[in-house]
LOMARDREN-458913 format. One line per 10 residues: number of its first residue (from 1); their letters; for each residue x negated, z negated, y of N, C-alpha, C. Coordinates in steps of 0.02 Angstrom, whole numbers, plus 50000, padded with zeros to 5 digits. Example, Ala and Ser with C-alpha at 12.3 -4.5 7.8 and 13.67 -1.06 7.14 Angstrom:
REM residues 2
1 = AS = 49340 49610 49716 49385 49610 49775 49340 49610 49835  49358 49646 49888 49316 49643 49947 49355 49606 50002
//
This chain:
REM residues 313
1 = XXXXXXXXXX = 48969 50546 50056 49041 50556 50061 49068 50581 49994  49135 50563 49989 49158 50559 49912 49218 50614 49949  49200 50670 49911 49254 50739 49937 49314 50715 49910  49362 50731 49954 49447 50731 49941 49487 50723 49980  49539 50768 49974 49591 50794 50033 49659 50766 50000  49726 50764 50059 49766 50761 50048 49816 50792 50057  49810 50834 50003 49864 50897 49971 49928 50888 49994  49964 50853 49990 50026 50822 49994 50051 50751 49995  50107 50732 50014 50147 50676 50033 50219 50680 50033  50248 50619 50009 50319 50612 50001 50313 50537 50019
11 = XXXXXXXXXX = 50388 50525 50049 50395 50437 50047 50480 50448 50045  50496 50392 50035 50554 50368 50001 50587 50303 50047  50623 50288 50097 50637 50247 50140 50738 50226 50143  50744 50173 50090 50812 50153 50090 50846 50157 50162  50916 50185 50167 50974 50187 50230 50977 50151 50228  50989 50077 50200 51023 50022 50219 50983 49984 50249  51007 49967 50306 50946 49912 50351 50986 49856 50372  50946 49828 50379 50973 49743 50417 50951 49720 50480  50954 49690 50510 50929 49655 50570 50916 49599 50591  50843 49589 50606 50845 49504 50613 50820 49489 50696
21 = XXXXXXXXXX = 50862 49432 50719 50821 49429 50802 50763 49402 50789  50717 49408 50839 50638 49370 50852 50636 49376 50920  50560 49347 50931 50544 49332 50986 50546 49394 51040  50528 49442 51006 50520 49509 51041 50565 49557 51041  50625 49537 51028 50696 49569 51004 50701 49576 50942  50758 49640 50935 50760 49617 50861 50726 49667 50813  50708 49656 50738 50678 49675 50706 50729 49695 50631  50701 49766 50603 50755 49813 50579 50693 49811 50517  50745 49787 50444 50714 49799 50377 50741 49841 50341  50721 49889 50308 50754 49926 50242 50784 49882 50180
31 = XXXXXXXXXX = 50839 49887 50145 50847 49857 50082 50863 49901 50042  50845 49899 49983 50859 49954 49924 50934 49932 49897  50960 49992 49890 51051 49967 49864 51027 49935 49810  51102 49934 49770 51092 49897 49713 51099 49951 49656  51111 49995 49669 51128 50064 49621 51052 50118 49620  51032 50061 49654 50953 50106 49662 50884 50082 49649  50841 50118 49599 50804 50065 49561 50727 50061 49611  50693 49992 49579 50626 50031 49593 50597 50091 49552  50617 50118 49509 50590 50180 49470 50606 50253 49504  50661 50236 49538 50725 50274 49577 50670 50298 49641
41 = XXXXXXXXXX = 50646 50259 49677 50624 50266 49736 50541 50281 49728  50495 50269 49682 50429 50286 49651 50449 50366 49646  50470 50388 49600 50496 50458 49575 50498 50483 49622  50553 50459 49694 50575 50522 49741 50517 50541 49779  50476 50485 49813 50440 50485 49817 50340 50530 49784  50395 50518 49735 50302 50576 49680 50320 50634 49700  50394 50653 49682 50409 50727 49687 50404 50746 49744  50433 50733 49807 50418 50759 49853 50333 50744 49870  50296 50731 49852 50238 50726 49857 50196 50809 49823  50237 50798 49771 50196 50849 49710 50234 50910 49744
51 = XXXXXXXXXX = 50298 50919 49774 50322 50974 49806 50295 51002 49884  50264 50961 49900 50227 50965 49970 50170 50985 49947  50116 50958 49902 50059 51007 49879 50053 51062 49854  50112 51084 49818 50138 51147 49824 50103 51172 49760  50117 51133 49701 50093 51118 49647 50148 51110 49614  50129 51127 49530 50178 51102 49472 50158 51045 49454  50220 50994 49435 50209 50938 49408 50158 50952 49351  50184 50992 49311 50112 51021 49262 50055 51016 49272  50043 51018 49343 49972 51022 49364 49951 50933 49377  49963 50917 49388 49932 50846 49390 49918 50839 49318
61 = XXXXXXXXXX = 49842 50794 49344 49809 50791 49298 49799 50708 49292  49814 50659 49330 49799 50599 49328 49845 50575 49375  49909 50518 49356 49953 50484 49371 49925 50403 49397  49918 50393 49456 49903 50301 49466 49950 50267 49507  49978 50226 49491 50034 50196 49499 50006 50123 49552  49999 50109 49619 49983 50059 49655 50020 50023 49678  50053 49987 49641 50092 49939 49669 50097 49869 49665  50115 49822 49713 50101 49757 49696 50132 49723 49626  50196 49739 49612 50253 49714 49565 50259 49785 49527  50253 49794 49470 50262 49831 49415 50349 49830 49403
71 = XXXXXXXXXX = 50351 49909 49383 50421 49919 49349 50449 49853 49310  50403 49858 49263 50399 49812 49187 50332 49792 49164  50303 49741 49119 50263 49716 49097 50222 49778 49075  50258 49811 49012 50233 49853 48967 50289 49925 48974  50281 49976 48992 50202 50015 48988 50212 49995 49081  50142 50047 49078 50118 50018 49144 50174 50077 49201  50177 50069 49250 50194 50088 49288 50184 50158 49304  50119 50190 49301 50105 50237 49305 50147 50280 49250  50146 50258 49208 50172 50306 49138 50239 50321 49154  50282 50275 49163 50363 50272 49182 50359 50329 49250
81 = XXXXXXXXXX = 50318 50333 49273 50333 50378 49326 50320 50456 49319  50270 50458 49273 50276 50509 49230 50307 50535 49191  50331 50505 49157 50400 50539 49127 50447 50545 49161  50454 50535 49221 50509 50548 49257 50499 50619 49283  50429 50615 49332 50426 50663 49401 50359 50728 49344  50326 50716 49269 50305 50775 49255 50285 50744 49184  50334 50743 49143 50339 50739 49054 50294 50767 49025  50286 50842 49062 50262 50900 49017 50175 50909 49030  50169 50856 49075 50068 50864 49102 50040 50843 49044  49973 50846 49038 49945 50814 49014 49892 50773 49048
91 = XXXXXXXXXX = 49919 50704 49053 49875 50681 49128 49841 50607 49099  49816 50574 49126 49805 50487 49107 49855 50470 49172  49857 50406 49155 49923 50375 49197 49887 50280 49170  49896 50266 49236 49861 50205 49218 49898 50156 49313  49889 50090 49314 49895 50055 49379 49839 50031 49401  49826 50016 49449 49784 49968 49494 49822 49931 49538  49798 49867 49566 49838 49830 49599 49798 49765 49633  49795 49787 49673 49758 49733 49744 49822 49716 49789  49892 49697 49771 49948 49683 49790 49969 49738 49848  49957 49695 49909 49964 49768 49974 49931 49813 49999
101 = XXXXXXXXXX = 49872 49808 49978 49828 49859 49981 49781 49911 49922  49864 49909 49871 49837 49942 49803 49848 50008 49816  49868 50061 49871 49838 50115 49896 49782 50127 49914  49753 50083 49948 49697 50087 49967 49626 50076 49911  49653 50033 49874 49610 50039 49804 49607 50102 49754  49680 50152 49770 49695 50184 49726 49638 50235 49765  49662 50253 49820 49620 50312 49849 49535 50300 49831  49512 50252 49832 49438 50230 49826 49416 50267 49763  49460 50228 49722 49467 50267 49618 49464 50318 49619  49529 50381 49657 49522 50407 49639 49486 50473 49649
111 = XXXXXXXXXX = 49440 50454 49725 49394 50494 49746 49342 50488 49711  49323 50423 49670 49259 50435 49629 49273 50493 49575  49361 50491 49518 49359 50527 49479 49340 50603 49520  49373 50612 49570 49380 50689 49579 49303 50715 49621  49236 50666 49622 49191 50674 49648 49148 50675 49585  49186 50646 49527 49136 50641 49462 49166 50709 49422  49215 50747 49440 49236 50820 49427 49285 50795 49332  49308 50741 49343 49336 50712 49287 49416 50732 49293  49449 50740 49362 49509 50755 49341 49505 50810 49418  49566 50848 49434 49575 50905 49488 49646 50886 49547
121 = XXXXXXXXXX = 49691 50851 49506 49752 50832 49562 49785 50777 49524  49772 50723 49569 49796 50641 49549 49830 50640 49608  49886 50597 49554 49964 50591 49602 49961 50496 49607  49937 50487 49667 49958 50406 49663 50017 50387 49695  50052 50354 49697 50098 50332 49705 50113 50263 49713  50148 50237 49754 50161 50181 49801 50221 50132 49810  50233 50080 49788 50307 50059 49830 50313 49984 49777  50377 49944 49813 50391 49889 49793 50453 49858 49802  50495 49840 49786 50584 49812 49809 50536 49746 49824  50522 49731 49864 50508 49643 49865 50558 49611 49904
131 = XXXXXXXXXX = 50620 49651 49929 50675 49601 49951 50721 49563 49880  50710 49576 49827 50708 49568 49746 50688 49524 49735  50632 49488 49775 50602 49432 49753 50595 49366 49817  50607 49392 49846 50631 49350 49895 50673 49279 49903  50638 49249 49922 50692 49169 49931 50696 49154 49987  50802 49147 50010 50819 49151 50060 50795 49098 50101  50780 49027 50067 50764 48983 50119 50719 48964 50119  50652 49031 50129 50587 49037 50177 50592 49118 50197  50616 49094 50250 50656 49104 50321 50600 49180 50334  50529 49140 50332 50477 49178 50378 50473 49239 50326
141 = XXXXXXXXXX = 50466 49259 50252 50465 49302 50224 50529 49326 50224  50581 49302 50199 50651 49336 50196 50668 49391 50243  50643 49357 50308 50641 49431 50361 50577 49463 50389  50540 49460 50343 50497 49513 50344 50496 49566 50315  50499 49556 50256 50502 49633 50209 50533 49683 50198  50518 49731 50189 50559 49778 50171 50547 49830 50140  50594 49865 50091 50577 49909 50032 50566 49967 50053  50521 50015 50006 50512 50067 50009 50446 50118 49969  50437 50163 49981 50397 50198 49929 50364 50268 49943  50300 50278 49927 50254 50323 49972 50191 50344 49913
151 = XXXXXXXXXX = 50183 50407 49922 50150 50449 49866 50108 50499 49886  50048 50510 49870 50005 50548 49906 49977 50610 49835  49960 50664 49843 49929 50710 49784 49850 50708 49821  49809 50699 49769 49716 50711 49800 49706 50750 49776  49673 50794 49803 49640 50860 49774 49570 50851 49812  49511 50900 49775 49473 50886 49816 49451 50948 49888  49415 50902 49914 49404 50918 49985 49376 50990 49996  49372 51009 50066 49306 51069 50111 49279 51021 50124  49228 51078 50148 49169 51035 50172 49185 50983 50241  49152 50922 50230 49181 50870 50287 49233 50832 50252
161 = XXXXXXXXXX = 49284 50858 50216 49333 50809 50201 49331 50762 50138  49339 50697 50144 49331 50644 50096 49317 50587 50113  49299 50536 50081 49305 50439 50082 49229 50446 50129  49235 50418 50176 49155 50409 50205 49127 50332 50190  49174 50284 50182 49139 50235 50135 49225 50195 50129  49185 50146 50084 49251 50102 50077 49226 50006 50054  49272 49986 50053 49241 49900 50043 49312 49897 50023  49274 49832 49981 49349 49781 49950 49306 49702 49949  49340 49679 49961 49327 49621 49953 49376 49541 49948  49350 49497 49903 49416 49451 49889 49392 49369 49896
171 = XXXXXXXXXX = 49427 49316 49915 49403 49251 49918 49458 49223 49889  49416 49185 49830 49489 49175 49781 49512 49113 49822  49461 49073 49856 49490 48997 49889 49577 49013 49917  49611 49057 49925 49664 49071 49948 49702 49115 49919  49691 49120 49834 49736 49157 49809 49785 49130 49778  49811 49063 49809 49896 49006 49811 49905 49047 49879  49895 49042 49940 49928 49059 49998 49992 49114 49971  49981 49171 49953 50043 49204 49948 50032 49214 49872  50107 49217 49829 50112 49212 49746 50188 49211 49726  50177 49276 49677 50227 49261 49643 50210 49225 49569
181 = XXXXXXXXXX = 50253 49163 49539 50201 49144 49465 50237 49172 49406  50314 49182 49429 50335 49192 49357 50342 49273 49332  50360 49273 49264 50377 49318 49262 50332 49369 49195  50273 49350 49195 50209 49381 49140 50177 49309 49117  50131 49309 49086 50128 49255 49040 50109 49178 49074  50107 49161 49146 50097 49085 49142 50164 49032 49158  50245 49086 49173 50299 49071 49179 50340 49140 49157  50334 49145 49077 50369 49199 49020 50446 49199 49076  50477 49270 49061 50548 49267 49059 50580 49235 49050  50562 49218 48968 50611 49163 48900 50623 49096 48941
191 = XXXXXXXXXX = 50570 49104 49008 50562 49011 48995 50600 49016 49084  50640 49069 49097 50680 49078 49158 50733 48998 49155  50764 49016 49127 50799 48971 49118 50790 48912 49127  50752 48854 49096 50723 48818 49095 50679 48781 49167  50659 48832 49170 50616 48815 49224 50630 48821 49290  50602 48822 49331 50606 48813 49403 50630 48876 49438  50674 48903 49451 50691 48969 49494 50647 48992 49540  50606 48937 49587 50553 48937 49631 50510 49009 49609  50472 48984 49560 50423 49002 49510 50407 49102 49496  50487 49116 49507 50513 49180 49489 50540 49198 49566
201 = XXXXXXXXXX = 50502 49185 49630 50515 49189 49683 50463 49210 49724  50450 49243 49779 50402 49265 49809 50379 49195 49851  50330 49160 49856 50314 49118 49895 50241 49118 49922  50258 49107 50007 50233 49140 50055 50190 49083 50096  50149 49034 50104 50107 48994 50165 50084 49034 50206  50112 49042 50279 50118 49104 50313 50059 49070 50351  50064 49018 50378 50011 48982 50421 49936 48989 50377  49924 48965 50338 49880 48935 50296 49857 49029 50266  49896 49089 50256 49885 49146 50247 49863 49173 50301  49902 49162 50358 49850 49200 50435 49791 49184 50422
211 = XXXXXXXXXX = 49800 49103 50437 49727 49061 50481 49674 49095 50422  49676 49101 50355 49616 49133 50314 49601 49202 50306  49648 49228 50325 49645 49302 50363 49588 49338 50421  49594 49269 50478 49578 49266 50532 49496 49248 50511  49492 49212 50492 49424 49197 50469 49397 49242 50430  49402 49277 50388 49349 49323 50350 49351 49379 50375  49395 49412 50427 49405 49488 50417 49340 49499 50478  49339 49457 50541 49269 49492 50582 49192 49502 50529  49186 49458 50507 49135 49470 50451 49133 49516 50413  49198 49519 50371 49189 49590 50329 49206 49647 50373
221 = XXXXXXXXXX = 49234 49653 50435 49228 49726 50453 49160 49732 50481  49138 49694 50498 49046 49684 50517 49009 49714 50464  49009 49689 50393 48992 49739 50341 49014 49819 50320  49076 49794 50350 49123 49880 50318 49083 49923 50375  49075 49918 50433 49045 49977 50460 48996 49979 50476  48928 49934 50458 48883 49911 50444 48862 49966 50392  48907 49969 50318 48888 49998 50256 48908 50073 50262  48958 50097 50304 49023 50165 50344 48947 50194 50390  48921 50162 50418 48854 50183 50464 48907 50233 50519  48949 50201 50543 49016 50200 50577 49010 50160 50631
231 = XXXXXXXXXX = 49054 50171 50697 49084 50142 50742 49147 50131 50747  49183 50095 50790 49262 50116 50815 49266 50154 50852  49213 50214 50874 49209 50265 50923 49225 50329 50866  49211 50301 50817 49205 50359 50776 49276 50376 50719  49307 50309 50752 49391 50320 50701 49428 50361 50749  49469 50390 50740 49531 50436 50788 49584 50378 50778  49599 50356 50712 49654 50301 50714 49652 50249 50649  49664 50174 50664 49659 50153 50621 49746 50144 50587  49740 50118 50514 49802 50142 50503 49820 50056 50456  49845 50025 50476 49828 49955 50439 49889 49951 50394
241 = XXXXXXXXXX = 49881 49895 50362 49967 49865 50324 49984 49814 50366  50057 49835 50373 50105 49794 50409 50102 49742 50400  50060 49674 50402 50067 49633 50359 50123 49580 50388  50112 49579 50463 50178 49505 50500 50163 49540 50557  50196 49488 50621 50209 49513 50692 50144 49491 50723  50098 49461 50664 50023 49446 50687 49973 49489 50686  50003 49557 50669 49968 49616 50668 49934 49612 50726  49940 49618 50774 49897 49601 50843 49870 49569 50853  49876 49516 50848 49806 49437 50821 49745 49473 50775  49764 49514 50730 49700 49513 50684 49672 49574 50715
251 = XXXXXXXXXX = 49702 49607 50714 49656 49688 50757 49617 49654 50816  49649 49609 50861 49594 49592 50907 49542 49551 50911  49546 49519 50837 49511 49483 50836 49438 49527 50779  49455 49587 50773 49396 49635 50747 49403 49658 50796  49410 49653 50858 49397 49725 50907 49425 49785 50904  49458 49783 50867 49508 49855 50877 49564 49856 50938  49554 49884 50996 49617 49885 51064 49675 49902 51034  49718 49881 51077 49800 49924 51056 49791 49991 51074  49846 50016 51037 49835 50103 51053 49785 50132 50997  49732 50081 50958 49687 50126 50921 49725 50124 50853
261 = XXXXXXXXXX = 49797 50066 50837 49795 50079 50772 49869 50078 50777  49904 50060 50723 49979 50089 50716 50006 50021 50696  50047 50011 50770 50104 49938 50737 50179 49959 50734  50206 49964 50672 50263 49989 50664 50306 49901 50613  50284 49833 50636 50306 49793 50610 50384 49760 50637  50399 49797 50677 50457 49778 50706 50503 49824 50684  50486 49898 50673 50535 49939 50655 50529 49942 50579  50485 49925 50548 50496 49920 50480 50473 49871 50438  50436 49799 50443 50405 49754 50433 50360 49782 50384  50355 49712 50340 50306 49741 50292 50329 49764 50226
271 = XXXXXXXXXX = 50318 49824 50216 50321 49867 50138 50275 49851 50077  50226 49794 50094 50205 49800 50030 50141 49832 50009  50150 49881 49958 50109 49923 49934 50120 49994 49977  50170 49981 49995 50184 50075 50017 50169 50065 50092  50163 50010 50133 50145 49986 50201 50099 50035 50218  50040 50032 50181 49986 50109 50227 50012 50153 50195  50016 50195 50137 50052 50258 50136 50099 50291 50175  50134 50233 50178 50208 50254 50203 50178 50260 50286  50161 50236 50323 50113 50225 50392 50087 50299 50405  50051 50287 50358 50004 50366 50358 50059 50429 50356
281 = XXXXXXXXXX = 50087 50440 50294 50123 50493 50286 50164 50502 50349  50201 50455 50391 50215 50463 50448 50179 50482 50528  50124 50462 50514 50067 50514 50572 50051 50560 50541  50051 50581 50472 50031 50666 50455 50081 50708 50486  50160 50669 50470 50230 50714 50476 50229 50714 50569  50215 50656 50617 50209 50683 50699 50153 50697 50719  50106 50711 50671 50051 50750 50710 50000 50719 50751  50005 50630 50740 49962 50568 50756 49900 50598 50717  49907 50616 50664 49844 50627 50648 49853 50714 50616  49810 50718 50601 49785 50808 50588 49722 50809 50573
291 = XXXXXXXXXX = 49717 50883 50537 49655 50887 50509 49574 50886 50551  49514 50861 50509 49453 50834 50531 49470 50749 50575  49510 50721 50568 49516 50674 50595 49487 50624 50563  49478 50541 50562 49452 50506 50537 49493 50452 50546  49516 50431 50482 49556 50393 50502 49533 50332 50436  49549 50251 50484 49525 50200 50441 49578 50176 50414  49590 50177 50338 49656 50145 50301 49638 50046 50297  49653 50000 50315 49628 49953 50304 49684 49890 50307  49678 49858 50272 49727 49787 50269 49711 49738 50229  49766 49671 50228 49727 49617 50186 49780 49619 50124
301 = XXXXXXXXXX = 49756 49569 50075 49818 49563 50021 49817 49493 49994  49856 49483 49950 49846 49402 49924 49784 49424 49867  49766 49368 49865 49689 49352 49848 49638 49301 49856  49644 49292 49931 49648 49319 49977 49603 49403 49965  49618 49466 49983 49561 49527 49987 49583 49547 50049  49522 49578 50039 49520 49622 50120 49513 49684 50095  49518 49741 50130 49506 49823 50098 49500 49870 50157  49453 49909 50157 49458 49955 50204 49412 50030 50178  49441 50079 50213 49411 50140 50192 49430 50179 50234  49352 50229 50250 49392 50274 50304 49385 50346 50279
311 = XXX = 49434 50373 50300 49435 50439 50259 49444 50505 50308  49404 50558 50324 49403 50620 50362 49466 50665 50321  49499 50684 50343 49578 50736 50343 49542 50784 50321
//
């Protein structure tokens, strides 16, 4: 076990919502104003994070920034958020990014640093405007997403608390299914113009993204708790990313019952990067989960990857 606790939490959740009907009534997304940045909603998010651990921004010692879509190209994400929410640290500040499940990569990281005694309180941080990138006429993403932003402080653990294992895993045969292309160097800015608007658009094969979903994940959770030396007797709750209204298709098709994990895709679709943070930080705040608990963070991302990790409170 890789010791580390979670000190604190903040998330960041735009007022403005929308509404779309479906099959199951209707379904309620966040949108970020327009007076409100993604840098805007990362920040509020750190701080109330770093104010809940009950810590000086001073004190962070290592800034990681997980998000699918970056502020900007250059500097990285992490840094910009640092100068916002603690100028005066002296920290490393760096990104990782496994698209929607770059929390879950982050936590993996950064329990090795704080198990290798390399840094003491890393502030990761979470979120994405992907209604920003959105194209209105594919229908099936347009009303799915929704913005928002979620930040956790690690410190390390007592005894018992920390990563009890974790997996990542990726099959590139399906990393066209979901893509954005433009934007960094294989469709430049410069060449916006010019080129195809498409390109600089979130585009989504929702069918062709399940159905390969569906296929790898019994296998790899067969390994993940295989390698966890784990049961599903032994999670209190699993905590997934929102990914579609097929959230229930894939849990049952690993064996996870309803009731063991958290579907919140109707009241808030999918967030993205901040999808498990934001999830989580909301069973810390009603008391779904609490300390010594065990709870499995796990979801898929474009890649295709899979990710899972379970972590004791």
């Amino acid at each position: 076990m890789r010791s580390c606790r979670i000190s604190g939490w903040g998330t960041y959740l735009p007022e403005t919502t929308v509404t779309f009907p479906s099959r199951s009534g209707a379904v309620t997304r966040h949108r970020i104003a327009d007076d409100v940045s993604h840098l805007d909603m990362l920040a509020t998010a750190a701080e109330r994070a770093i104010r809940h651990a009950g810590i000086s921004p001073d004190d962070v010692d290592c800034v990681i920034a997980a998000c699918a879509a970056g502020v900007q190209p250059i500097p990285c994400t992490a840094a910009l958020v640092m100068e916002r929410v603690a100028p005066g640290a002296r920290a490393a500040a760096f990104d990782v990014n496994s698209t929607c499940t770059s929390f879950i990569t982050a936590v993996d990281v950064a329990s090795r640093y704080l198990a290798d005694g390399e840094y003491e309180r890393i502030l990761i941080v979470s979120g994405d405007v992907g209604t920003r990138f959105l194209d209105p006429e594919q229908r099936e993403s347009f009303e799915l997403f929704s913005d928002a932003a979620a930040a956790v402080v690690l410190t390390r653990g007592d005894d018992g608390q920390g990563v009890l294992a974790s997996l990542q895993q990726t099959w590139p045969e399906h990393a066209h299914d979901t893509e954005l292309r433009g934007g960094l160097s294989r469709y430049p800015a410069q060449d916006y113009a010019d080129g195809d608007p498409a390109d600089y658009r979130f585009d989504m094969h929702g069918r062709r993204a399940l159905m390969g979903m569906l296929k790898v994940l019994p296998g790899f959770f067969d390994r993940f708790f295989a390698k966890a030396g784990l049961g599903l007797e032994d999670v209190d709750l699993v905590v997934p990313h929102q990914a579609s209204g097929a959230l229930g298709i894939a849990m049952r098709r690993i064996g996870i019952p309803s009731g063991a994990y958290v579907d919140a895709v109707a009241e808030y679709g999918n967030m993205v990067s901040s999808s498990v943070p934001y999830t989580l930080a909301r069973c810390l705040d009603d008391g779904r989960l609490s300390r010594g608990d065990t709870v499995l963070l796990c979801g898929t991302a474009a890649g295709l990857t899979a990710n899972a990790l379970a972590l004791r409170l």
